[in-house]
C-alpha positions in Angstrom: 3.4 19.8 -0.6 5.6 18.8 -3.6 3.3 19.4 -7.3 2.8 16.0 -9.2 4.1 16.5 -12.7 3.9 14.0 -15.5 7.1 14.0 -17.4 7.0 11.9 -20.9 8.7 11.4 -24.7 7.0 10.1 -27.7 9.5 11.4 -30.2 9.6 11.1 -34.0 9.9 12.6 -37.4 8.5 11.3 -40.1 8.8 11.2 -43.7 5.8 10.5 -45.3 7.4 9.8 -48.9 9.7 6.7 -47.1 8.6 3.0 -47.9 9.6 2.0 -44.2 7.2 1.8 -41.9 8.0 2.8 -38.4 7.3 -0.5 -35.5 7.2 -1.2 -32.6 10.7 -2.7 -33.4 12.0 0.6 -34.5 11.7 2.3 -31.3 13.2 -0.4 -29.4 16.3 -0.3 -31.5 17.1 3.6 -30.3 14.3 3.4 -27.2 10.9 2.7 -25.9 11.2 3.1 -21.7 8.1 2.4 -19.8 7.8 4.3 -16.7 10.8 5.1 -13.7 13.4 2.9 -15.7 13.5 6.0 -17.9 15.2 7.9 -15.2 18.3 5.8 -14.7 18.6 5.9 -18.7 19.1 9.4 -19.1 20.2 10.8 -16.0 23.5 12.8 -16.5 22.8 13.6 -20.3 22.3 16.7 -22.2 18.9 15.7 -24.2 15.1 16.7 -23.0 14.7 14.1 -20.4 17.7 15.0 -18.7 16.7 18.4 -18.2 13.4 17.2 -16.7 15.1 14.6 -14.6 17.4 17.5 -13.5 14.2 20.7 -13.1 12.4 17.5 -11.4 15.3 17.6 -8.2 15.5 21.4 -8.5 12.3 22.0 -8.0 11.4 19.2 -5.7 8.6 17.6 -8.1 6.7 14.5 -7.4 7.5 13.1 -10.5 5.6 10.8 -12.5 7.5 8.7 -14.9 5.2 7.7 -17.8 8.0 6.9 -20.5 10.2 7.5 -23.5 10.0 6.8 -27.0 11.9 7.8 -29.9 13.0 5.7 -33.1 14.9 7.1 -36.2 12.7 8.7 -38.8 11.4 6.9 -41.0 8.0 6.3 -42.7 4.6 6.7 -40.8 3.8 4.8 -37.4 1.9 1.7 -37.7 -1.6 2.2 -36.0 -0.2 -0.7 -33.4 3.1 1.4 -32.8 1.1 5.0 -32.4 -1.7 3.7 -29.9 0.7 1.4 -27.7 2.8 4.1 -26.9 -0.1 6.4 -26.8 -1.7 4.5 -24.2 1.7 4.6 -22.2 1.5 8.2 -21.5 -2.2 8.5 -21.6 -2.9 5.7 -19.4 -0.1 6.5 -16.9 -1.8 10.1 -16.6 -5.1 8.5 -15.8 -3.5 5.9 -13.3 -1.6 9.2 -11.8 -4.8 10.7 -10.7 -4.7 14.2 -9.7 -1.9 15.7 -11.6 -0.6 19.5 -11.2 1.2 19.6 -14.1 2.8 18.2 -17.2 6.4 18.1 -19.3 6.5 16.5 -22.7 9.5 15.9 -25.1 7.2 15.6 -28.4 8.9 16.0 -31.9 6.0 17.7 -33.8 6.6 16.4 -37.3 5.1 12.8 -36.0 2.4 11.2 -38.6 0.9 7.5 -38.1 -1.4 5.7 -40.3 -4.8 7.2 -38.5 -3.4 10.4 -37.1 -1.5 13.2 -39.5 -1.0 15.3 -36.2 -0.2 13.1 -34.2 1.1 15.3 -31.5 -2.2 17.3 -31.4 -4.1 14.3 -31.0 -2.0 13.1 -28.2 -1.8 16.8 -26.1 -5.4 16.0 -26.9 -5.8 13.4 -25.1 -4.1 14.3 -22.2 -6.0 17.4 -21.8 -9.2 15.0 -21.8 -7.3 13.5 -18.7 -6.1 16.1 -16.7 -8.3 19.0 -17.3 -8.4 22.6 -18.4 -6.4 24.1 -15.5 -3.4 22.1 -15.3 -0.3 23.6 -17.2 1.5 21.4 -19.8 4.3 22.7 -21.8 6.0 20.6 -24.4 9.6 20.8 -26.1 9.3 20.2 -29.9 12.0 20.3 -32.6 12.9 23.0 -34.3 11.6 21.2 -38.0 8.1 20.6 -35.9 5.0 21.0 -38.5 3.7 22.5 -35.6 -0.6 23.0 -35.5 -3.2 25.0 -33.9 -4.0 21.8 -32.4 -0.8 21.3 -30.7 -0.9 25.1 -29.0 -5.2 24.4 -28.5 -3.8 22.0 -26.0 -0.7 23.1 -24.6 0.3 26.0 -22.4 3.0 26.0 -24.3 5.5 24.8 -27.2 9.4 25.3 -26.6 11.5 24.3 -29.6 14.9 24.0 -30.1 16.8 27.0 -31.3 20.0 25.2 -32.5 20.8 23.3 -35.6 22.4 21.0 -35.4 20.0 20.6 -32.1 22.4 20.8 -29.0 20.1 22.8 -26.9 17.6 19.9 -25.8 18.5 19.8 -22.3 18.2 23.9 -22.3 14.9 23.8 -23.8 13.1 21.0 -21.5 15.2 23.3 -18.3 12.7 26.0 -20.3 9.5 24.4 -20.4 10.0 23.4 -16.8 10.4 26.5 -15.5 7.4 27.8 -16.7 5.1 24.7 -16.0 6.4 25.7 -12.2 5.3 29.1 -12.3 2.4 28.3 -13.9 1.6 25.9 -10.7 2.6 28.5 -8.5 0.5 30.9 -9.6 2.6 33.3 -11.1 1.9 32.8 -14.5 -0.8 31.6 -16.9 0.3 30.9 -19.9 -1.6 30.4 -23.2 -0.2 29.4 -26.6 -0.4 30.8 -30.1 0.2 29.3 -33.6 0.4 30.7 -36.1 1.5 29.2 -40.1 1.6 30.9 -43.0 1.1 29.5 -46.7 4.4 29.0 -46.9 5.9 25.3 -47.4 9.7 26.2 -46.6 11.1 29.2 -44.5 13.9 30.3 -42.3 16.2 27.8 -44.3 15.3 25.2 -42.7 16.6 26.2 -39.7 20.5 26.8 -40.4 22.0 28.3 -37.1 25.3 27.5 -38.0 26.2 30.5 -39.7 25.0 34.1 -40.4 21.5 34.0 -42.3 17.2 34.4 -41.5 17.1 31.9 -38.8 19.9 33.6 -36.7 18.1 36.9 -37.2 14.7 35.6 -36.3 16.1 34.5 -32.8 17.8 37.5 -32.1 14.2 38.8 -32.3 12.6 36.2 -30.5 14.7 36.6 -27.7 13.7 40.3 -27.7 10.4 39.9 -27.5 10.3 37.1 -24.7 12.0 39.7 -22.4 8.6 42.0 -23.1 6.0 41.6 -19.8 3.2 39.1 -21.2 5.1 37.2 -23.5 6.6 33.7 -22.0 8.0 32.2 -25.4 8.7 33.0 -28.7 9.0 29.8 -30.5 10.3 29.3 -34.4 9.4 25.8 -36.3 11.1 25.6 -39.5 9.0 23.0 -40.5 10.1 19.3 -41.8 9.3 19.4 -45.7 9.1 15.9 -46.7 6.0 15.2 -44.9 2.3 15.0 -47.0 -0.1 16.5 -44.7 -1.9 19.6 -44.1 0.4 20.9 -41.7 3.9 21.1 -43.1 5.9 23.9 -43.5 7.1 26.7 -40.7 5.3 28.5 -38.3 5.2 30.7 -35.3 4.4 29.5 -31.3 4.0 32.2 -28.9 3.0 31.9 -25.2 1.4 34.3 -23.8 0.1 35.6 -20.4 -3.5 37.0 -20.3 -4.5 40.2 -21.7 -1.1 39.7 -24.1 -2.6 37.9 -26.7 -2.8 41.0 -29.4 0.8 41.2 -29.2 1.6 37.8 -29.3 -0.2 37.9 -32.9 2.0 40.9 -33.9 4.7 39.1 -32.9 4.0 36.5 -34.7 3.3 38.2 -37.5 6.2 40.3 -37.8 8.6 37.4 -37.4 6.2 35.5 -40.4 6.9 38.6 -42.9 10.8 38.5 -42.3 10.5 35.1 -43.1 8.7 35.9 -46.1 10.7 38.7 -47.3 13.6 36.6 -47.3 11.9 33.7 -48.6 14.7 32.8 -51.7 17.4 32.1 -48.6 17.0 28.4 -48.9 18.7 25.4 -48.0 19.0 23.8 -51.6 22.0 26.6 -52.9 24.3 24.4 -50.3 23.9 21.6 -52.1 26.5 20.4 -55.0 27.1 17.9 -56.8 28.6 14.6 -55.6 31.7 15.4 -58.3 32.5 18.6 -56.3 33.5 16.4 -53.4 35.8 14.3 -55.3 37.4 16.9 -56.9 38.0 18.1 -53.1 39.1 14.9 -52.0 41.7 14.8 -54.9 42.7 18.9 -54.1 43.1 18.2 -50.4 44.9 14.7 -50.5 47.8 15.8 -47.8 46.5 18.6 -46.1 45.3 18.2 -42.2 42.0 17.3 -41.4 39.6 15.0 -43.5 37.4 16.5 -46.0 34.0 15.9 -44.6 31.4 15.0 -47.6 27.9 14.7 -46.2 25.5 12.7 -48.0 22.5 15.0 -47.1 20.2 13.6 -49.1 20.2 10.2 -47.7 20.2 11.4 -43.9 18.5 8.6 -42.1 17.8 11.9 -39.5 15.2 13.1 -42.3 13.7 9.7 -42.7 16.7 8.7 -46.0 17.6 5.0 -46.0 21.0 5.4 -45.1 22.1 2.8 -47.5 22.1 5.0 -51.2 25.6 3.7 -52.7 26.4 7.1 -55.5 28.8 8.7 -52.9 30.7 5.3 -52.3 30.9 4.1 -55.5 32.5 7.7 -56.8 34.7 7.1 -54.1 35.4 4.0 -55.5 35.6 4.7 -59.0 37.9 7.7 -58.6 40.6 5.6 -56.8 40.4 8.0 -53.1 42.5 6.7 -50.5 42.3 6.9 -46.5 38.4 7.2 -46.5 36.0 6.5 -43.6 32.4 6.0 -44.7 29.8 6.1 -41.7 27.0 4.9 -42.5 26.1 1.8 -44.8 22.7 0.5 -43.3 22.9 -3.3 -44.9 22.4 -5.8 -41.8 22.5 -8.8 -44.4 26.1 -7.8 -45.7 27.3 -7.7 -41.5 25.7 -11.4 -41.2 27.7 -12.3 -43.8 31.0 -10.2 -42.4 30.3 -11.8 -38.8 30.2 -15.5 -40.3 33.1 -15.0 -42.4 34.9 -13.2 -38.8 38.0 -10.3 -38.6 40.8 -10.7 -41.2 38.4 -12.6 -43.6 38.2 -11.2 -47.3 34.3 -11.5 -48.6 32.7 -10.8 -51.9 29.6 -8.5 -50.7 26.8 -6.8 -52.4 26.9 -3.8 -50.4 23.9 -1.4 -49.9 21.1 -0.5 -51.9 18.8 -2.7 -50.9 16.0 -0.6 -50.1 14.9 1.1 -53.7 18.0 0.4 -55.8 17.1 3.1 -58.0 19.0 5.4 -55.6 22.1 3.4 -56.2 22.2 -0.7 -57.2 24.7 -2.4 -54.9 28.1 -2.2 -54.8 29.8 -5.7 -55.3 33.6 -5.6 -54.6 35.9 -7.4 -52.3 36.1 -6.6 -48.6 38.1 -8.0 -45.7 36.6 -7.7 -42.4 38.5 -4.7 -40.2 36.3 -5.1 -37.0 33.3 -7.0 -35.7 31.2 -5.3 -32.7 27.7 -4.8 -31.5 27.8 -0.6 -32.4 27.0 0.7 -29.5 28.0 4.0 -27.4 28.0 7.3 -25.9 27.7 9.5 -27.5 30.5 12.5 -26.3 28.8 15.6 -27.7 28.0 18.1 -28.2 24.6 16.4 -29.6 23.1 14.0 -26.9 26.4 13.9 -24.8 25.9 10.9 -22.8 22.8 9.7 -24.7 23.8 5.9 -25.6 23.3 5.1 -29.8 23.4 1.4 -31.1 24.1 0.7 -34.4 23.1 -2.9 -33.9 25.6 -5.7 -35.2 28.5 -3.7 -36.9 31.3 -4.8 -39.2 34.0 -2.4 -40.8 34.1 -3.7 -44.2 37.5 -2.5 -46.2 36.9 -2.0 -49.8 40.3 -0.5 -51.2 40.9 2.5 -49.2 37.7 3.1 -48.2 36.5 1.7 -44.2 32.8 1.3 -44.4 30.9 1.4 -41.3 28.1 -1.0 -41.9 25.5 -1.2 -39.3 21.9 -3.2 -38.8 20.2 -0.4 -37.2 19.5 3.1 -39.4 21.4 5.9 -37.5 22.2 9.6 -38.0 26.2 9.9 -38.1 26.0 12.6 -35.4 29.1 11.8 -33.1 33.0 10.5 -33.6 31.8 7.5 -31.6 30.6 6.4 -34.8 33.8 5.9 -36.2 36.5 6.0 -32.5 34.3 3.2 -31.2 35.2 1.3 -34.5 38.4 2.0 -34.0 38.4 4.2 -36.7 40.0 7.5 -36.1 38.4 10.6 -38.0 40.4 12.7 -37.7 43.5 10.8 -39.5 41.5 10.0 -42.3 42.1 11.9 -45.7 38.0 11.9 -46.4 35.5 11.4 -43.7 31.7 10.3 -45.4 28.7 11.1 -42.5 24.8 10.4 -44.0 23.6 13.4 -42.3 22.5 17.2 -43.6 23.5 19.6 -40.6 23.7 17.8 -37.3 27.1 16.2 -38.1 28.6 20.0 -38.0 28.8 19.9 -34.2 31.3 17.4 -33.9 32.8 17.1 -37.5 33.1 21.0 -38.3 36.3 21.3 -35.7 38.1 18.5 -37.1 37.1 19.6 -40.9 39.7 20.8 -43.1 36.7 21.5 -45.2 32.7 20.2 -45.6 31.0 19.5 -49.0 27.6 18.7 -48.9 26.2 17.2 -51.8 23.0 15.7 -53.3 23.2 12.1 -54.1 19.6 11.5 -54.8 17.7 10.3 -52.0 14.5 10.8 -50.9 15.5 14.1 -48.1 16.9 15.8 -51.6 16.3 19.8 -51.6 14.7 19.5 -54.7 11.2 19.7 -54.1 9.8 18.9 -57.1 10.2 15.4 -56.8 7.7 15.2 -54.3 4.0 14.3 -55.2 2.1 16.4 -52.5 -1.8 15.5 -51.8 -2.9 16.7 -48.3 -0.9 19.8 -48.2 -3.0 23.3 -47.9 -2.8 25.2 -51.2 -2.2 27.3 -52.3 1.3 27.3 -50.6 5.0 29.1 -51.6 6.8 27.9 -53.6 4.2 25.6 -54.9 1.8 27.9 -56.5 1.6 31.6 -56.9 1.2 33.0 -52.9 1.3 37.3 -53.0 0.8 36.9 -48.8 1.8 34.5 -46.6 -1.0 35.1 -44.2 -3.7 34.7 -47.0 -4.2 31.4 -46.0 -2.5 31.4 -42.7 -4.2 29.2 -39.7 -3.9 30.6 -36.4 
């Protein structure tokens, strides 16, 4: 008899300092999916549902279909937005009746306005539906704020191990596995959290060159290969988050009679990260000159200079329409630049009246808090009109469709501007090729984005300069007011041991 298995997404990441609030709206503009008509969406593609869809044929499941959600960080879930989508998955488990197991695609780093783990009150529940016995594993991100409450609930947490994340698909292929050899009998799996007082570790997750995270998955991927030890799971933690939870931590899953280890484990892999606590992030950033003095050194030479405007990465919950980088752009005369993206869906109304070939007077970005850049008013004629969507072509998401909204490619000088209606993370070429814009041609490429860019961008880089324009994702945390966090917490206040004030 084939095992029933609930298969769902409720997806998001949320920055708590934003002034958006995340809707009902906002999901539907990347996608809210109710039920089977999830299937046909994602089939074929490298994210988390895919590999469900895929572990679902494999393994001859009786799947049931209880949706997707996932909308572009941003500020915390309306209480309509959190319990409508709730009551989705949650209300298609009760109508399932007897279920044998369950497959999430959470995020982990979700806050609404009545739920700062939002996650662990949705694993919640769904325990409350299905019972004690049946297994449910979960993939998160790896920049989940991961609780006690989350692994209280599930058998267990399986994040990603690549930033930029390309292993999605791997991680839900993961999770499924061990949900069916949970319902065969051959494992029972258990999870364990544990968090140290630490507010930023493992720099943030960087896997794209040598450094802590790296050598903390080497070591994970020891240990799961130990008898009694199912996953070894390393959150980074999102930082820019106010609540109790933030900051890394450790998931392990565990068979019984394992669960000693699993706390050395997790403690071992906790004091590297504190050891080598001062490898952070923030030493990558530079200031947005450095870039134009690049853009000025490399005029000529093949392959754009890729500036990333980290700090206004709409994938951290930035507005994506901060004007500093463009207007430096501007100021310093550079030539042959693509800039993707400008999030300003008043400025495209106005390019779409005006139509292709038209020369406008806009006010261009920073309309969201103008004291991270006022608008930039110049001239622009109108390159190209389209409705911004499609595929993305990898290696993030490959096949996963993306939709700008109503796009216009304003020209201002030399500089193409992507300007789009709907916030996105400039993860894929298609930004720009399905613009007609061609990257790689371009003297200096602009991407709002921190890491994920690198999987696509890095190959056709002649170099990458990531600098800090001021936006609310900046490294610098000291410009974040913190009032729920735990403390004491590194690098906060004076912490002599992480595990002082761990929670496990």
């Amino acid at each position: 008899m084939a095992y029933r298995v609930l298969i769902a997404q409720f997806m998001h990441e949320t920055n708590t300092f934003s002034k958006l609030a995340t809707t009902l709206d906002d999901y539907r503009r990347r996608w809210l999916i109710d039920g089977e008509a999830m299937v046909p969406r994602f089939s074929g593609t490298k994210n988390e549902i895919g590999g469900y869809i895929d572990a679902a044929k494999q393994y001859g499941w009786q799947a049931v279909w209880a949706g997707a959600a996932n909308a572009t960080p941003s500020g915390k879930l309306t209480r309509e937005t959190w319990e409508t989508i709730r009551d989705m998955i949650v209300g298609a488990a009760r109508k399932a009746g007897k279920l044998d197991g369950v497959c999430l695609s959470l995020h982990g780093a979700m806050v609404t306005e009545t739920e700062d783990d939002a996650e662990g009150a949705l694993l919640e529940a769904l325990r409350g539906v299905v019972g004690p016995d049946v297994p449910m594993a979960t993939t998160l991100d790896l920049h989940a704020n991961a609780t006690v409450r989350m692994a209280r609930h599930a058998n267990a947490l399986v994040s990603y191990r690549t930033y930029p994340h390309i292993d999605g698909y791997e991680r839900a292929v993961q999770a499924a596995a061990l949900v069916q050899a949970a319902m065969e009998g051959k494992k029972k799996p258990r999870c364990l959290l544990v968090q140290p007082a630490m507010l930023e570790g493992a720099e943030h997750g960087r896997t794209t060159q040598p450094g802590l995270m790296l050598d903390l998955l080497a070591k994970a991927d020891k240990f799961e290969a130990e008898p009694g030890i199912d996953v070894v799971s390393i959150q980074a933690g999102f930082t820019w988050a106010d609540i109790p939870y933030t900051g890394p931590s450790i998931a392990v899953s565990h068979e019984p009679g394992a669960e000693a280890r699993a706390k050395a484990i997790a403690q071992e892999l906790i004091d590297d990260m504190w050891h080598r606590r001062e490898e952070g992030a923030a030493k990558f950033y530079r200031p947005i000159a450095d870039g134009i003095a690049a853009a000025r050194a490399g005029t000529g030479k093949k392959g754009p200079l890729v500036i990333a405007d980290g700090t206004d990465n709409p994938g951290g919950g930035g507005y994506s329409d901060t004007t500093p980088v463009l207007k430096a752009l501007i100021d310093a005369g550079i030539e042959g630049v693509a800039f993707g993206t400008i999030y300003d869906p008043r400025t495209v109304q106005q390019a779409m009246k005006a139509g292709v070939g038209a020369e406008i007077e806009v006010s261009l970005g920073g309309q969201t808090d103008p004291e991270m850049g006022a608008p930039v008013k110049a001239k622009a004629i109108v390159k190209m009109l389209s409705d911004g969507r499609f595929k993305n072509d990898g290696p993030m998401n490959a096949g996963v469709e993306t939709n700008m909204g109503p796009t216009a490619v304003l020209r201002l000088g030399g500089i193409d501007v992507v300007t789009i209606s709907n916030r996105i993370q400039t993860i894929d070429l298609q930004v720009f090729l399905s613009q007609g814009i061609d990257p790689a041609a371009k003297n200096v490429v602009v991407v709002k984005s921190v890491q994920h860019f690198r999987a696509a961008y890095a190959p056709i880089a002649r170099e990458i300069v990531l600098v800090d324009s001021g936006g609310i994702c900046s490294p610098d945390i000291s410009r974040l007011k913190f009032t729920k966090l735990r403390r004491p917490i590194w690098p906060l206040d004076g912490v002599n041991d992480p595990h002082a004030g761990a929670r496990a």
